[in-house]
N, C-alpha and C positions, 0 to 999 in steps of 0.2 A: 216778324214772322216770315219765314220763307215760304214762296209760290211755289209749293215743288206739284209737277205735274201730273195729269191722269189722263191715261192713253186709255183708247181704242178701239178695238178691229174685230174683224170677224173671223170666227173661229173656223180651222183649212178644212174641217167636216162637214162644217152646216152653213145655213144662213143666218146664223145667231149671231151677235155682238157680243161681246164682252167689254168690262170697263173696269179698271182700275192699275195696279201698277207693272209695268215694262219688266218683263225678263229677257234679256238676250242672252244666246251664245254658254248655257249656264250649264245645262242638261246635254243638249246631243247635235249633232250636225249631218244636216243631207248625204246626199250621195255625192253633190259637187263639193262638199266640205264650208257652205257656207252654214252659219249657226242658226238653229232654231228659235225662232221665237214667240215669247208665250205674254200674255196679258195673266194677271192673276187679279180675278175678279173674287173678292173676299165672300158675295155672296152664295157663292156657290163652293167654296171651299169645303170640303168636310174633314178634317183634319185641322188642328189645333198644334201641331209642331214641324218644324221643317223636315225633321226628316221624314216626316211622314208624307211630305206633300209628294215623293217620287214616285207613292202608289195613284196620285190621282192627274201629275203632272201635264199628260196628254189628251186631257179634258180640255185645258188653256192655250193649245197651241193655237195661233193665229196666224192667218195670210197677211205679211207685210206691205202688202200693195194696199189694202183698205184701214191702216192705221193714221187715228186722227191721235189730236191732243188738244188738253185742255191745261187751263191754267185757272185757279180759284174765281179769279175777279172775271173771268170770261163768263158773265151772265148775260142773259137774254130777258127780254120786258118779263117774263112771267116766270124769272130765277131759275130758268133750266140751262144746264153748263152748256155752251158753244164748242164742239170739237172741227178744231182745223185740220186738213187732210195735210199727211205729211209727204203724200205724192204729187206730182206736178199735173198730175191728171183730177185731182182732186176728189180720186173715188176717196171712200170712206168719210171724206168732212160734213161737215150739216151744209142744208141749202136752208138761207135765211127769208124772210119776208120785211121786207123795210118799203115802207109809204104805198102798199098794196100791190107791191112789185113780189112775185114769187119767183124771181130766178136769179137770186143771188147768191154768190157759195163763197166759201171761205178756206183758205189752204194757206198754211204756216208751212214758207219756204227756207228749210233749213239748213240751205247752202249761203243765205242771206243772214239768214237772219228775219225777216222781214214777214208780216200778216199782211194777204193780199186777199182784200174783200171786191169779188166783183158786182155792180151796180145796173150793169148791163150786159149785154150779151157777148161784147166784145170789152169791154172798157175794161180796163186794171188799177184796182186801188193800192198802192203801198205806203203801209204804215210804218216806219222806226221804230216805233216805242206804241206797245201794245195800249198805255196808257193815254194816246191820242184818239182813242176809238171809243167809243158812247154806245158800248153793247146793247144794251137798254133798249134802244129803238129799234133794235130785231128782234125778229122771234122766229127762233128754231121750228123747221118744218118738217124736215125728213131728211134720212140720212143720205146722202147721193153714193149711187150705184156707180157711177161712170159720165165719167162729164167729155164732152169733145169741145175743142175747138179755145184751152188754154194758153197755148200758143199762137 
């Protein structure tokens, strides 16, 4: 079976989250000509066929800066999906709790390739293979707003 993934972010209206699959570039683009994009969370969908989704499309638009992702096996001790921030800043990923440490966060750096769980305040973990990590022993806390000092 294929991993295929599930993003995201927050919608560029509110402070709402959205979750499920990536639309880019598909509908319409800014004023700089870069493309829009939208998360299409199915539970909020009202429409049952695509072409209908153009009436509600702008409900799904997200801020690209708070976009995490997840991947099926990315569970946490009590089976809730682990989303990694796909900025380097690591807004939008979960901050984890692992051995009663609460400030740990998680951001999938997609110029690497690479899952980098941090452990401490400064410290950087980089994993290769998403499959060398033991999700399990974290548990998702809360989404992070804005992280300093990843660099």
């Amino acid at each position: 079976m294929t991993n295929i993934p599930k993003y995201r972010a927050k919608k560029i209206d509110s402070d709402e989250y959205l979750m499920g699959d990536l639309i880019s570039g598909a509908f319409k683009k800014t004023k700089d000509n870069t493309p829009c994009c939208y998360i299409l969370d199915y539970s909020k969908l009202e429409y049952d066929c695509f072409e209908d989704l153009l009436w509600q499309i702008n409900d799904f638009e997200i801020d690209p800066l708070t976009m995490s992702i997840n991947f099926s096996d990315m569970l946490d001790s009590e089976n809730n999906p682990i989303f990694a921030s796909l900025s380097e800043s690591g807004k939008g990923g979960d901050s984890l709790k692992y051995n009663n440490n609460d400030n740990n966060h998680c951001c999938y750096m997609s110029k690497c390739g690479k899952l980098r769980i941090t452990e401490q305040k400064n410290s950087k973990l980089w994993h290769d293979d998403f499959r060398s990590i033991n999700f399990k022993l974290y548990k998702t806390i809360v989404i992070q707003k804005w992280l300093n000092g990843w660099e």
